[in-house]
VOPAGU-2260 file (C-alpha; in pm, 1 decimal, decimal comma):
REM VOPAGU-2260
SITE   aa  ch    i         X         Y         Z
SITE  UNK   A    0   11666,9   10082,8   12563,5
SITE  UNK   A    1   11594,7    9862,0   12247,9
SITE  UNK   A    2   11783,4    9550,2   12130,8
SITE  UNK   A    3   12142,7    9455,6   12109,4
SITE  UNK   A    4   12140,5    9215,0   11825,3
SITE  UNK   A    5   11895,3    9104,8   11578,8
SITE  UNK   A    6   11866,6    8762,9   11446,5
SITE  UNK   A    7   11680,4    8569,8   11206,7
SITE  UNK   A    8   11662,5    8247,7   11225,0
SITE  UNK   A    9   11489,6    7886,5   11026,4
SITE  UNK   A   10   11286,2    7656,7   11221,2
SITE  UNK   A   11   11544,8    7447,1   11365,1
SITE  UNK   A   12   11703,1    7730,5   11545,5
SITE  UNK   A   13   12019,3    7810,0   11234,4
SITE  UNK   A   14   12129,2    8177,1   11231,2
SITE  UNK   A   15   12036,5    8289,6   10833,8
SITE  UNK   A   16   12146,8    8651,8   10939,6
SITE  UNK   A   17   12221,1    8867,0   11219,1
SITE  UNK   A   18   12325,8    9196,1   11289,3
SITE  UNK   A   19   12507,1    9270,5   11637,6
SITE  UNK   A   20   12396,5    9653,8   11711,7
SITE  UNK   A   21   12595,4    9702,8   12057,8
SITE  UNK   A   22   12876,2    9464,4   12102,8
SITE  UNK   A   23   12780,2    9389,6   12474,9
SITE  UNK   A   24   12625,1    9043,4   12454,0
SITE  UNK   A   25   12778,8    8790,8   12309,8
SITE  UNK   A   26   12693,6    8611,2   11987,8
SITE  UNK   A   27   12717,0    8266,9   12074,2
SITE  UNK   A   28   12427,7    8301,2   12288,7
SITE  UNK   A   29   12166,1    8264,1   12022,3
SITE  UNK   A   30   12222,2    7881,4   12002,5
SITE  UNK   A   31   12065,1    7866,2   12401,2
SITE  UNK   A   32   11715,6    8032,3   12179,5
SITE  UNK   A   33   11609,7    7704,6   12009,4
SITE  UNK   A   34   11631,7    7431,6   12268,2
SITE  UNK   A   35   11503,1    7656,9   12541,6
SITE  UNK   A   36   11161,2    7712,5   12311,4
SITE  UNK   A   37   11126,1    7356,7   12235,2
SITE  UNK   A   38   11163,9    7311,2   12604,3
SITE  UNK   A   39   10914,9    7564,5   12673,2
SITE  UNK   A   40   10667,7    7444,8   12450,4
SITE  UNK   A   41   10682,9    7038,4   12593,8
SITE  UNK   A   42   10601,4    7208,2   12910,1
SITE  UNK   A   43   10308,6    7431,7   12800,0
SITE  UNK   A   44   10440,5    7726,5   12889,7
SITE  UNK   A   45   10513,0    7941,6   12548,2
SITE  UNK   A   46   10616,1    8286,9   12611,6
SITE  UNK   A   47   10733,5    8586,9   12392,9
SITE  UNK   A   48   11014,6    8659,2   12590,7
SITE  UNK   A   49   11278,9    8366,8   12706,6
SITE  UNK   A   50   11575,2    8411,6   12931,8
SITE  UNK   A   51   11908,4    8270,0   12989,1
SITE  UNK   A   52   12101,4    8333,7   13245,3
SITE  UNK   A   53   12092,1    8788,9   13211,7
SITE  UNK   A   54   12030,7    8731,8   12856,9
SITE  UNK   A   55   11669,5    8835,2   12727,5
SITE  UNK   A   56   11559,8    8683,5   12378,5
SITE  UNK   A   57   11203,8    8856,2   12271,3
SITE  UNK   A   58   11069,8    8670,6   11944,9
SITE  UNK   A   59   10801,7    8613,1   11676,5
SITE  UNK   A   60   10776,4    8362,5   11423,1
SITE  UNK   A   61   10653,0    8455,2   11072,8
SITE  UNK   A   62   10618,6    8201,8   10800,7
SITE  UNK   A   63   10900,2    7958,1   10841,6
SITE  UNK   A   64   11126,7    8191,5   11002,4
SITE  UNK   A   65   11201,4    8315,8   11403,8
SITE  UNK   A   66   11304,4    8675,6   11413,3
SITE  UNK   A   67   11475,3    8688,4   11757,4
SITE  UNK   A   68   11593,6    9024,2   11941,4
SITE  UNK   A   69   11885,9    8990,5   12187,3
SITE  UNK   A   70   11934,5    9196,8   12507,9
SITE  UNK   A   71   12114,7    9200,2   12823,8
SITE  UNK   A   72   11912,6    9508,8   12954,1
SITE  UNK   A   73   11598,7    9574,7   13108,6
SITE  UNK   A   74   11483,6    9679,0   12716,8
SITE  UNK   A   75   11122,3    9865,8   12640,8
SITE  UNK   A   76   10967,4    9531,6   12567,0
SITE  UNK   A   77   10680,7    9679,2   12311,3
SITE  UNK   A   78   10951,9    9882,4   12179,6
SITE  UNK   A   79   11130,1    9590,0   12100,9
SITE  UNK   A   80   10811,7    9384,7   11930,5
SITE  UNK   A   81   10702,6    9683,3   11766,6
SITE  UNK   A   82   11011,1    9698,8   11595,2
SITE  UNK   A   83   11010,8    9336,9   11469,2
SITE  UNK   A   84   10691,3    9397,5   11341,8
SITE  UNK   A   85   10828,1    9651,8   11127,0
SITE  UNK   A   86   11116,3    9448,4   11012,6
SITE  UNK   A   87   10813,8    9184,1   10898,3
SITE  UNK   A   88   10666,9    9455,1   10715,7
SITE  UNK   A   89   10958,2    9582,7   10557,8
SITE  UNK   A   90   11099,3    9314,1   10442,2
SITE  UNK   A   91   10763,5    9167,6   10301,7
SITE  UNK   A   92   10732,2    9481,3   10070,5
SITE  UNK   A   93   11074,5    9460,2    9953,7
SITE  UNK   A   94   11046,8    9097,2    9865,2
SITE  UNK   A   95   10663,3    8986,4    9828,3
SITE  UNK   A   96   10720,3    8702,3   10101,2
SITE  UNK   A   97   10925,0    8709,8   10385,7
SITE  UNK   A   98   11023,7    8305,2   10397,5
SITE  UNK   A   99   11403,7    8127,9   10446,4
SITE  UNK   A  100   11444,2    8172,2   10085,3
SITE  UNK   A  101   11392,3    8535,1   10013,8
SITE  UNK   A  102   11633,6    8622,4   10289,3
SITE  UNK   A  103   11906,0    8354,9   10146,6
SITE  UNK   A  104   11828,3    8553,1    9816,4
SITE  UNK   A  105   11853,3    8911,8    9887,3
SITE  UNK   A  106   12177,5    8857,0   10203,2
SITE  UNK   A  107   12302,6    9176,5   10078,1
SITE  UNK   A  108   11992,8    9374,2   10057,9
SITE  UNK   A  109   11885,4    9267,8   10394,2
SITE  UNK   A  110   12216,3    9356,6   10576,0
SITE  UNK   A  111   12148,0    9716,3   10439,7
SITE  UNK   A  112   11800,1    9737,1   10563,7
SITE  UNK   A  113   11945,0    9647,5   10931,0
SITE  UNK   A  114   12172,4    9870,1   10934,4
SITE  UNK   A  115   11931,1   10144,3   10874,3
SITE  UNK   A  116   11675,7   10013,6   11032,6
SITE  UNK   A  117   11844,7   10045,5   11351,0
SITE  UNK   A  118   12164,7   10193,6   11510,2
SITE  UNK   A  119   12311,7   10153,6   11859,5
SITE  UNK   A  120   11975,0    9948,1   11946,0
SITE  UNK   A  121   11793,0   10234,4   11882,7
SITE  UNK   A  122   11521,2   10213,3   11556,3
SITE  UNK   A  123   11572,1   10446,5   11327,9
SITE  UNK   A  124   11447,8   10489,3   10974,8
SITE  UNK   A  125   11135,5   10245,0   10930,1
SITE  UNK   A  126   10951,1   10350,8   10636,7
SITE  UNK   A  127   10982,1   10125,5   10345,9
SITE  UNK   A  128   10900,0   10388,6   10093,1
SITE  UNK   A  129   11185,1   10608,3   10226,9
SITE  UNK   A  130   11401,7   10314,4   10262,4
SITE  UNK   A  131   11353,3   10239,9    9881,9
SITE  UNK   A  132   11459,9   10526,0    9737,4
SITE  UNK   A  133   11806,2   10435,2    9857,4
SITE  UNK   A  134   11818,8   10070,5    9911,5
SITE  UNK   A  135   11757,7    9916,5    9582,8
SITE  UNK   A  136   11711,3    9574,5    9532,6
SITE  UNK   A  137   12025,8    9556,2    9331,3
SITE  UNK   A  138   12259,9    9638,4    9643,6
SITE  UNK   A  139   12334,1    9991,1    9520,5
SITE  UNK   A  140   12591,6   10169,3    9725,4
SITE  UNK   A  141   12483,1   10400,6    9980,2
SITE  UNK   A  142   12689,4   10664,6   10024,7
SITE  UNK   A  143   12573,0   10787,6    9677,9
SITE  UNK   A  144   12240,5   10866,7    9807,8
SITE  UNK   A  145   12314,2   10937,8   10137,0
SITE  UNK   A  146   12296,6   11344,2   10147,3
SITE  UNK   A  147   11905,3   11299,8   10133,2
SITE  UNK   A  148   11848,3   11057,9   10321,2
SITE  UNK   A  149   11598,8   11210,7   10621,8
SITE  UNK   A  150   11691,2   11115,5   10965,2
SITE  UNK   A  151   11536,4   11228,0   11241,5
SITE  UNK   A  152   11902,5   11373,3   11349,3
SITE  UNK   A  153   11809,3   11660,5   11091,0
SITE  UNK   A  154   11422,9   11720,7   11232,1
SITE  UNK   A  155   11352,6   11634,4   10834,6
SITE  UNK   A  156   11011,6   11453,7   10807,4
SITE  UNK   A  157   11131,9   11091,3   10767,1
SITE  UNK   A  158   10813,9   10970,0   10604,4
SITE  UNK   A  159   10855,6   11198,2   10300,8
SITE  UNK   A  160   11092,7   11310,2   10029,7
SITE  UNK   A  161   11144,5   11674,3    9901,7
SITE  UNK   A  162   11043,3   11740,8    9565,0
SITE  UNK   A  163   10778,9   11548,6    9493,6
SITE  UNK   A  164   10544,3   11683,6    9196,9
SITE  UNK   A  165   10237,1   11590,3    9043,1
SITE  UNK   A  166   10067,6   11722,3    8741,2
SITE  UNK   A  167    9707,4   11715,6    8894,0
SITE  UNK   A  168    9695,7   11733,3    9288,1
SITE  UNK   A  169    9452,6   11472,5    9440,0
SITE  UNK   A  170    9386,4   11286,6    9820,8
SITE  UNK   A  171    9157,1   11015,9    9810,0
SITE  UNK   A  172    9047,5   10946,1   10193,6
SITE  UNK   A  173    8851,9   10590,8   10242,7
SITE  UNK   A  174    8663,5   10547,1   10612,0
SITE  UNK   A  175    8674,9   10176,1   10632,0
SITE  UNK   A  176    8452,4   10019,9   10955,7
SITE  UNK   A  177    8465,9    9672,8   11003,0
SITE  UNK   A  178    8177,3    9508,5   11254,6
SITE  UNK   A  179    8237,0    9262,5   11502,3
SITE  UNK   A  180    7898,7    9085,9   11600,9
SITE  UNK   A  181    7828,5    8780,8   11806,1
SITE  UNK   A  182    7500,4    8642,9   11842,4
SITE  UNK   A  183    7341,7    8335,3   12080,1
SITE  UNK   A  184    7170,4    8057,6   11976,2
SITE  UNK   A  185    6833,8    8277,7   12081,0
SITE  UNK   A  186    6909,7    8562,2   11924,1
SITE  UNK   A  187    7071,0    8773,5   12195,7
SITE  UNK   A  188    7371,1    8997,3   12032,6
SITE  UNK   A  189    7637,1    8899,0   12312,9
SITE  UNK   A  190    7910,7    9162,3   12190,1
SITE  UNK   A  191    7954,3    9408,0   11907,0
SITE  UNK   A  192    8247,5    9693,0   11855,7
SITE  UNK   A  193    8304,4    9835,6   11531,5
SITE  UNK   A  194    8702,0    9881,0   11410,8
SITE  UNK   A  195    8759,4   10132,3   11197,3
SITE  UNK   A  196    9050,2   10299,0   10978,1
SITE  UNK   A  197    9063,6   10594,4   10773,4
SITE  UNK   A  198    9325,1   10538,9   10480,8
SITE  UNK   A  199    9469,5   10787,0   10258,7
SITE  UNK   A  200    9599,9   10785,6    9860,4
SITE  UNK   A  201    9786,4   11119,4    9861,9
SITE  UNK   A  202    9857,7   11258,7    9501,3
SITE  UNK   A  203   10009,0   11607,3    9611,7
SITE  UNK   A  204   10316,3   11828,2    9529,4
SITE  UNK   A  205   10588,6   11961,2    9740,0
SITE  UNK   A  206   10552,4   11954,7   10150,2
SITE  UNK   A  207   10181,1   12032,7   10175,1
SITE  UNK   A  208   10009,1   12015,5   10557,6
SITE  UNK   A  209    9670,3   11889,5   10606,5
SITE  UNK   A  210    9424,8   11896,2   10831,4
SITE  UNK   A  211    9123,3   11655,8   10855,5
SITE  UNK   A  212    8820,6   11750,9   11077,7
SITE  UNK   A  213    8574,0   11460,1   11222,3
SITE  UNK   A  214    8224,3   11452,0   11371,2
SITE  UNK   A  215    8423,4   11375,2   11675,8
SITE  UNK   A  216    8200,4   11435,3   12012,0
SITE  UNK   A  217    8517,8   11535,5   12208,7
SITE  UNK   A  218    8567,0   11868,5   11951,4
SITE  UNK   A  219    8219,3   11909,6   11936,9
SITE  UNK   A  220    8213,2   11934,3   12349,3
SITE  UNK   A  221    8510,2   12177,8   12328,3
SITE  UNK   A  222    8387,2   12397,9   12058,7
SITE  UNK   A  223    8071,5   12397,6   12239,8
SITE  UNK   A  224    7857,7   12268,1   11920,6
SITE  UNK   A  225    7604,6   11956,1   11976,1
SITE  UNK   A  226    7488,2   11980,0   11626,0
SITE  UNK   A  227    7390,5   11647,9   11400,5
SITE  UNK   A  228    7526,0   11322,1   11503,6
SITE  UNK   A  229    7870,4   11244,8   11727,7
SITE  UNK   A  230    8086,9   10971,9   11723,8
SITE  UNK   A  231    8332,0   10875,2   12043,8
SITE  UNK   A  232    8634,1   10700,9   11895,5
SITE  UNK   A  233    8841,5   10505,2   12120,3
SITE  UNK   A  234    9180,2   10338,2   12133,9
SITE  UNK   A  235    9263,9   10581,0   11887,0
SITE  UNK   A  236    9625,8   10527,4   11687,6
SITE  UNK   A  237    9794,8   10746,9   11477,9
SITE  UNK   A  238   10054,0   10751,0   11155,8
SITE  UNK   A  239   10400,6   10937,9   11287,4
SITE  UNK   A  240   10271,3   11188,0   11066,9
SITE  UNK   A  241   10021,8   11352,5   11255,4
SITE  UNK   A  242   10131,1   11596,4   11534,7
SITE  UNK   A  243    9961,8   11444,3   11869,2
SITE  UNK   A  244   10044,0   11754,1   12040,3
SITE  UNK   A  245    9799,0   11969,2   11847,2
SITE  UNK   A  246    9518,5   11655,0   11866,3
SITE  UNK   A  247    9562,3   11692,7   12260,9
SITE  UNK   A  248    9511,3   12011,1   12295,4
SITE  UNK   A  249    9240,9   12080,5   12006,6
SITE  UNK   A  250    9152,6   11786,8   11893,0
SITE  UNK   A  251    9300,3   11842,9   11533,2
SITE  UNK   A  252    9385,9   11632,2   11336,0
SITE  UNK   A  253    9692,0   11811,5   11151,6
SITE  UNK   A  254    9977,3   11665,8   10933,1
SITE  UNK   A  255   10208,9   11618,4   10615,6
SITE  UNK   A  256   10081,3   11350,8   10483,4
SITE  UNK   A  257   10334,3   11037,6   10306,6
SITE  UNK   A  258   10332,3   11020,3    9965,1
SITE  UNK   A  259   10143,2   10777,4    9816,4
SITE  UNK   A  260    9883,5   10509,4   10021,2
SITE  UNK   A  261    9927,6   10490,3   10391,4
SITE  UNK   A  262    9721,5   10405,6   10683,0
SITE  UNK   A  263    9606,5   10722,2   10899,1
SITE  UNK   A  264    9435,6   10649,7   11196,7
SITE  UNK   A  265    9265,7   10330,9   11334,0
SITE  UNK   A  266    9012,5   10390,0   11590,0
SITE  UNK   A  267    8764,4   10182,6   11756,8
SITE  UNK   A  268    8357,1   10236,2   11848,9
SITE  UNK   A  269    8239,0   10042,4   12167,4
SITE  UNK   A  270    7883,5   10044,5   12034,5
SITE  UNK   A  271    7568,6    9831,5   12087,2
SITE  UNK   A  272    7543,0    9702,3   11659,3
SITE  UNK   A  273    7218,0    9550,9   11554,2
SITE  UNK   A  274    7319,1    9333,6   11315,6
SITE  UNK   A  275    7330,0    9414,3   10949,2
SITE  UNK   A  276    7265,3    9124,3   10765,0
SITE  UNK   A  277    7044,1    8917,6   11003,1
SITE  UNK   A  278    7058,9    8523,9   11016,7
SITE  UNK   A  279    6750,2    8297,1   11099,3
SITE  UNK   A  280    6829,1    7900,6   11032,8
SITE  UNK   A  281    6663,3    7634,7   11127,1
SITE  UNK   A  282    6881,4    7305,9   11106,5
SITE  UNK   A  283    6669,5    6973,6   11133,5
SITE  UNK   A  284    6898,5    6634,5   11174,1
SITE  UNK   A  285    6717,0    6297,7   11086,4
SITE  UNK   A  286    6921,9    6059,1   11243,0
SITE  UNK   A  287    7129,3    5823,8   11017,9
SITE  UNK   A  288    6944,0    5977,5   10688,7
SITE  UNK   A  289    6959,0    6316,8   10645,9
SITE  UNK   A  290    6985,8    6710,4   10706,7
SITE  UNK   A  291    6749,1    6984,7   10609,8
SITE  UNK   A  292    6871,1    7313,4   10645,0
SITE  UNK   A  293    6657,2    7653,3   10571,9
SITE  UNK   A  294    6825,8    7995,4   10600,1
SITE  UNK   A  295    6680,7    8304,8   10586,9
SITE  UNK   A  296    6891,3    8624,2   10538,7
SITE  UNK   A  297    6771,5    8972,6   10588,3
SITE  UNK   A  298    6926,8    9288,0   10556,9
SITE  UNK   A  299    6812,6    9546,6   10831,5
SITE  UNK   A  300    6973,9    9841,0   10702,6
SITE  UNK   A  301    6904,9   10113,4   10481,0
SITE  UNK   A  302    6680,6   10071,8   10159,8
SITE  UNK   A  303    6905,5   10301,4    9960,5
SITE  UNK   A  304    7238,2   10083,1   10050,3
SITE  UNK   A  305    7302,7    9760,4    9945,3
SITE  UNK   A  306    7588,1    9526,7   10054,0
SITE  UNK   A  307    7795,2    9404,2    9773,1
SITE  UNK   A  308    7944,4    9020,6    9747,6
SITE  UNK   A  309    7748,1    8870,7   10042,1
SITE  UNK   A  310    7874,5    8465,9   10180,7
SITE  UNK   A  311    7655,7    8358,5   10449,1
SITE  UNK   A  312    7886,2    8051,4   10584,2
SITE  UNK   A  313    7654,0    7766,3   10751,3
SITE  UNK   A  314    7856,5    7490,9   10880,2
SITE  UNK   A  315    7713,9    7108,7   10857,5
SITE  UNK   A  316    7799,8    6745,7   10946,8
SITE  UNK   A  317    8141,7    6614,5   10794,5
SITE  UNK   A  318    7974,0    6283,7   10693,5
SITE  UNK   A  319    7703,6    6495,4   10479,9
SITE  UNK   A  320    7656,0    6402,4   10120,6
SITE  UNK   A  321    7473,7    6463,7    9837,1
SITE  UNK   A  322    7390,7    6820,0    9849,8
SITE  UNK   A  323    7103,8    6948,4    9687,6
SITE  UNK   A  324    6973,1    7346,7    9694,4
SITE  UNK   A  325    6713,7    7600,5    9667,4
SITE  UNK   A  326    6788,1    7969,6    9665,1
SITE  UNK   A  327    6555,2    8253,0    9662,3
SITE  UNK   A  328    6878,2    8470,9    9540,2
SITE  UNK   A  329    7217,1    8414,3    9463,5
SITE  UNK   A  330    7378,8    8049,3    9428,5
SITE  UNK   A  331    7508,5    7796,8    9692,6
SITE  UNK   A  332    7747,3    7547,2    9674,7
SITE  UNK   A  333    7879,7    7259,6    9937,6
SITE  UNK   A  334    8294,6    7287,1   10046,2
SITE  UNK   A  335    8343,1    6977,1   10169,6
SITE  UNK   A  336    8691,4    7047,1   10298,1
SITE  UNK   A  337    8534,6    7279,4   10500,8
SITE  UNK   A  338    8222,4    7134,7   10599,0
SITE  UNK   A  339    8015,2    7445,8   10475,1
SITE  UNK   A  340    7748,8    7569,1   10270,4
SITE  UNK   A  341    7864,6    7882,1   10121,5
SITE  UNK   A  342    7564,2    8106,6    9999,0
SITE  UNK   A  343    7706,0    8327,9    9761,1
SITE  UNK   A  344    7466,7    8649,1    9731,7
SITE  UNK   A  345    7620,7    8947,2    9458,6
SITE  UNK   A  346    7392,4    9238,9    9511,5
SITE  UNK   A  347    7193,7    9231,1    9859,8
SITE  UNK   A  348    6980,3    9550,0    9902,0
SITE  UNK   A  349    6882,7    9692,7   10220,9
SITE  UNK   A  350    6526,7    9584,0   10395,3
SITE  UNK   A  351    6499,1    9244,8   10156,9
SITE  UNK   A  352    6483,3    8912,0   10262,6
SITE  UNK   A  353    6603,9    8593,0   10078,8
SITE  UNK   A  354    6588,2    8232,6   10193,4
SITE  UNK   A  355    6822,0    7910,7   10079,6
SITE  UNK   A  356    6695,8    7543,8   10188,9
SITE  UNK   A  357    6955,4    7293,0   10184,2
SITE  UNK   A  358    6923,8    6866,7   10172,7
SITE  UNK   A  359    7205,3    6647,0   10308,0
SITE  UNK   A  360    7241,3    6265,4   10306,4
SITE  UNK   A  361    7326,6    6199,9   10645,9
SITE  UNK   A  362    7476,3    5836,2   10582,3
SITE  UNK   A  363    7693,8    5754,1   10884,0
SITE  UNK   A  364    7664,6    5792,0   11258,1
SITE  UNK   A  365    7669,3    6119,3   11373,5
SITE  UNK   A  366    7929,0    6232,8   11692,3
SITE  UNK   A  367    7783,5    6624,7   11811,3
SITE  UNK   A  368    7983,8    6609,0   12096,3
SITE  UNK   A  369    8314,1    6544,5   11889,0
SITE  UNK   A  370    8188,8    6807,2   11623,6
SITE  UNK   A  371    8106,4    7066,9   11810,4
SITE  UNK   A  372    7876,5    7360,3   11702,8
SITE  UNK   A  373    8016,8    7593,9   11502,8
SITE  UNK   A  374    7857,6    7961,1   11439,7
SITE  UNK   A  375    7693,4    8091,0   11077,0
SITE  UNK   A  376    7918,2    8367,5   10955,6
SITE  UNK   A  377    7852,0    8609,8   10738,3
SITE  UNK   A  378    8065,5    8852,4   10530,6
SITE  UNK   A  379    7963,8    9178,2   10297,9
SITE  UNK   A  380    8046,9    9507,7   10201,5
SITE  UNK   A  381    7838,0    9815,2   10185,1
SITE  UNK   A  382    7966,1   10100,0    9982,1
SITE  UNK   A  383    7887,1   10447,5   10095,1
SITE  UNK   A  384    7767,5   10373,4   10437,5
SITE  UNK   A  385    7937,7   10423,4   10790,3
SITE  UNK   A  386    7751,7   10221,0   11051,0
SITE  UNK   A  387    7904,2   10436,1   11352,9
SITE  UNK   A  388    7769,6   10751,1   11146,0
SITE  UNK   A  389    8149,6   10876,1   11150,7
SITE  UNK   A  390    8203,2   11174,8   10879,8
SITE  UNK   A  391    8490,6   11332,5   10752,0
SITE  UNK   A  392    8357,5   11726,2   10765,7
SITE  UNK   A  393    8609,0   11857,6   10570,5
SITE  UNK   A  394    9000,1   11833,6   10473,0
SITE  UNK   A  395    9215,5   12125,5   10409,9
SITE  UNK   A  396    9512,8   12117,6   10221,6
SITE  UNK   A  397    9747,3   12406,4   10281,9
SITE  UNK   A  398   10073,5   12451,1   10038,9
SITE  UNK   A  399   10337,3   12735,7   10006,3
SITE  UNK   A  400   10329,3   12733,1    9620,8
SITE  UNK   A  401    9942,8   12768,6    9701,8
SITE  UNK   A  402    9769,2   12542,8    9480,3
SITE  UNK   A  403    9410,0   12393,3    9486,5
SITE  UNK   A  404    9378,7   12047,4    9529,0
SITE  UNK   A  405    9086,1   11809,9    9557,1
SITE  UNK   A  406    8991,9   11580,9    9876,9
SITE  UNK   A  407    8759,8   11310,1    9747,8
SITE  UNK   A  408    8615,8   11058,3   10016,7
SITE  UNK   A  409    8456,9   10730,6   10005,9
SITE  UNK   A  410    8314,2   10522,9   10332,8
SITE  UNK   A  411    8259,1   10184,4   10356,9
SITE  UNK   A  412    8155,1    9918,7   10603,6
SITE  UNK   A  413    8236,5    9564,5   10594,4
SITE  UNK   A  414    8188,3    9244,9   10820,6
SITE  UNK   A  415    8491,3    9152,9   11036,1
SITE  UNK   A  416    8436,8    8874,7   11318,3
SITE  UNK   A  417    8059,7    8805,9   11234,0
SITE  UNK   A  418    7936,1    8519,2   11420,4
SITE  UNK   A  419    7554,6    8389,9   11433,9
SITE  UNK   A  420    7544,3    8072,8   11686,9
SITE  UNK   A  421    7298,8    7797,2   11589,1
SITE  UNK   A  422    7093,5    7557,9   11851,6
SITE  UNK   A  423    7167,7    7261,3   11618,0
């Protein structure tokens, strides 16, 4: 069971625009939202779900708005967050920003989109690029368009539209890994994961189906190969698209794809990482005078990659002044807003080494304990290069009207939560 009414609301608690899916709760109920969340957060104890008397409220805030679900039920809570989520999403690509005034703006437009977005409390068609074709930002009538609109009711695929032609038939599949690292003040990695996603830009005609094959260790086991290198993915999730039936049983990964770009899979690699840009600082504080700060970056992978657009991030003092530098490589510059150095390094090639020395004026008394010590980050991106070793081994496009069409891939890894602690 999903929602009974959808809301959005401003930040004092005013109804912008609602939509009442079921009829059994009643309206008037919203206005107990507001003062109950205020009350909840004097008290400290904020939660995504708020009750009044058999009423259930389940919200999110986004920008300066509160998109509220109502329900009376004992609803599928993730269901029902999943599902605002979307309406974020939707909305967002409709009108650039989803904010109090783009909703005043498009009233008309956004009463459409709830009404398909959802029916009885039930979700029902939730991608935008389907939506568009027959809610137009000019509030065209529906009924019009209606006859193609895919609903699941027809078992049409609701992420695509017939007919769709192209001239020259193309998918362009990026493997994107992001690295998580955190490392102690002595050089310990504490935890690493890598996150990765496998996106797709599909240029083909018609209803092709496609399948994509992976160095995944799981297939390998079944098909009783062990040859090359094997990744485990975990916390795999999929696009609607892809038939999780057939990636149970075989581990295929088999599908018509949307038109257009869309996210595929995500997947996740619980890995040991060594680090890929390494960090050494040494951070010397003369009391009342100054800072001197040395950092030496080193990249410890391959010689043949290089990581592209490199910011090493070293925090210091907020009472620093007068910054003065010395790179090796690349140029550095102070952010005072931020209290950071930001070492800006273009082209970093695998297995080099670079150093930057910094000089602060130090003028005032300094307060660690109220400062803190906040980590070095780091973030890159290195073209061509998977650090999980994932592969796509091959993608085959299969079409009725039988035509050939090319599958062109392109992996790269970039930093995502990269953390170096310092002692200082």
């Amino acid at each position: 069971m999903s929602a009974s009414a959808v809301f959005v609301l401003d930040l004092k608690g005013k109804v912008l625009i609602c939509r009442n899916y079921k009829g059994d709760v009643d309206m008037a109920e919203i206005d107990h939202f507001m003062p109950l969340l205020m009350q909840h957060e004097e008290e400290g104890l904020i939660c995504p779900v708020i009750s009044h008397g058999n009423v259930h409220f389940l919200w999110i805030k986004h920008s300066n708005l509160y998109l509220v679900a109502m329900t009376n039920k004992n609803s599928n809570a993730s269901l029902v967050y999943s599902f605002l989520y979307k309406l974020v999403e939707v909305f967002t690509e409709y009108f650039k920003e989803l904010e109090e005034e783009s909703i005043q703006d498009n009233f008309v437009v956004v009463y459409e989109l709830l009404d398909e977005l959802m029916d009885f409390g039930f979700p029902q068609t939730t991608d935008s690029k389907i939506l568009q074709e027959y809610i137009t930002q000019e509030g065209a009538k529906l009924e019009v368009a209606k006859s193609k609109v895919p609903t699941t009711v027809t078992n049409a695929v609701s992420w695509r539209s017939e007919g769709i032609k192209y001239k020259k038939n193309e998918v362009f599949i990026d493997v994107i890994e992001s690295i998580n690292v955190l490392v102690n003040a002595n050089g310990s990695v504490m935890s690493s994961d890598i996150v990765g996603s496998i996106k797709l830009k599909t240029m083909l005609s018609g209803m092709p189906e496609l399948r994509l094959g992976l160095n995944d260790r799981v297939l390998f086991a079944l098909t009783g190969r062990d040859k090359g290198k094997t990744v485990v993915m975990e916390d795999v999730k999929f696009h609607q698209c892809v038939r999780l039936s057939r990636f149970e049983s075989d581990r295929t990964i088999s599908f018509i794809p949307p038109d257009g770009e869309s996210e595929l899979m995500s997947y996740r690699i619980n890995t040991h990482v060594k680090p890929l840009i390494w960090i050494e600082s040494v951070i010397e504080k003369f009391s009342h005078s100054r800072v001197e700060i040395m950092v030496k970056a080193k990249g410890q992978f391959k010689k043949q990659s290089v990581a592209n657009n490199v910011e090493v991030r070293v925090p210091v003092p907020s009472d620093a002044d007068s910054p003065k530098f010395k790179t090796s490589t690349g140029h550095a510059k102070y952010v005072p807003e931020k209290n950071l150095v930001v070492w800006t390094i273009k082209s970093f090639p695998g297995g080099k080494e670079f150093l930057m020395r910094a000089h602060f004026g130090l003028p005032s008394v300094e307060n660690d304990e109220l400062e803190g010590k906040p980590p070095i980050t780091v973030k890159f991106e290195i073209p061509y290069f998977t650090v999980s070793g994932i592969q796509v081994r091959y993608m085959k496009i299969i079409e009725k009207s039988g035509y050939q069409a090319l599958p062109w891939v392109r992996y790269i890894t970039q930093s995502g939560d990269y953390q170096l602690r310092t002692n200082v």
